[in-house]
C-alpha positions as CSV (number, residue, x, y, z in Angstrom):
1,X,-17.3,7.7,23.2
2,X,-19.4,11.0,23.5
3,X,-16.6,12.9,21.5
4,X,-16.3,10.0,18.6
5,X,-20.4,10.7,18.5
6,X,-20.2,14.7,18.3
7,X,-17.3,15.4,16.2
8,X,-19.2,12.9,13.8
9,X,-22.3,14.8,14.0
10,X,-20.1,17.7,13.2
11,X,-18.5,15.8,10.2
12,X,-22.5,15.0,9.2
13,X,-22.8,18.4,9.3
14,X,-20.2,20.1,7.7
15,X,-21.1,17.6,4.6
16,X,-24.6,18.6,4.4
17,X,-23.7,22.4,4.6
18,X,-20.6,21.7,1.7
19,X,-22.7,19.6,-0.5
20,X,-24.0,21.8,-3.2
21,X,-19.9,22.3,-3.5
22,X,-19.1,18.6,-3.1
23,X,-21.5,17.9,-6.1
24,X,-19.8,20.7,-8.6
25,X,-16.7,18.5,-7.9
26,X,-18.1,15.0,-9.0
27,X,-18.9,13.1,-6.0
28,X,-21.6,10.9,-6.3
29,X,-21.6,10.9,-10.2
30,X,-18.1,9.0,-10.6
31,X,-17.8,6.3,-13.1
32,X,-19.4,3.1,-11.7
33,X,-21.8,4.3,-9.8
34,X,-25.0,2.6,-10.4
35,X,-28.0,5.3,-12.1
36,X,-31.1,2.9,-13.5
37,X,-33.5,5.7,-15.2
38,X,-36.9,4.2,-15.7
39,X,-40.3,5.5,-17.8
40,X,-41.7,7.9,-13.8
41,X,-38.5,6.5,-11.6
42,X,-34.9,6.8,-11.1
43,X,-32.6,4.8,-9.0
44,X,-29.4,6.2,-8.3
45,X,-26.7,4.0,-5.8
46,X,-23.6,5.5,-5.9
47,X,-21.1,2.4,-5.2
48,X,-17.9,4.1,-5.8
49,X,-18.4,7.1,-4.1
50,X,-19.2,5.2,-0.8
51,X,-15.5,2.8,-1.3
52,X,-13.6,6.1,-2.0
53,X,-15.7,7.8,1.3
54,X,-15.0,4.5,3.1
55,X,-11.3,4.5,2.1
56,X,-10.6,7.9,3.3
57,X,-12.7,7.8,6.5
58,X,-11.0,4.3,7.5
59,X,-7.3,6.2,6.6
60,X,-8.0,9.1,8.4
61,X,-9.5,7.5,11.8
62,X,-6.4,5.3,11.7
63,X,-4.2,8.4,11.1
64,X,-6.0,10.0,14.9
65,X,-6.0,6.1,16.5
């Protein structure tokens, strides 16, 4: 259980160092994600990114099961 823990803080991570590359490449601004721009506000829920995350975390954990 402590591995599962660190190599997913490591996954955390590596994301959070690659992001200003990760962003250049579309994630988080795919069509379908939700972006409601107000007058002093903006709210910005990114639905499809998290099922295509989701979909490739589930594959890959399944692929190392």
């Amino acid at each position: 259980m402590q591995k599962i823990l660190i190599i997913i803080g490591i996954v955390i991570l590596a994301l959070g160092l690659l992001y200003p590359y990760l962003k250049k490449i579309g994630l988080g601004q795919l069509p379908g994600d939700i972006i409601y721009k107000s007058d002093n506000s903006t709210f910005f829920f990114p639905i499809v990114t998290c099922i295509i995350i989701s979909v490739v975390l589930t594959v890959i954990f399944n692929l190392f099961k």
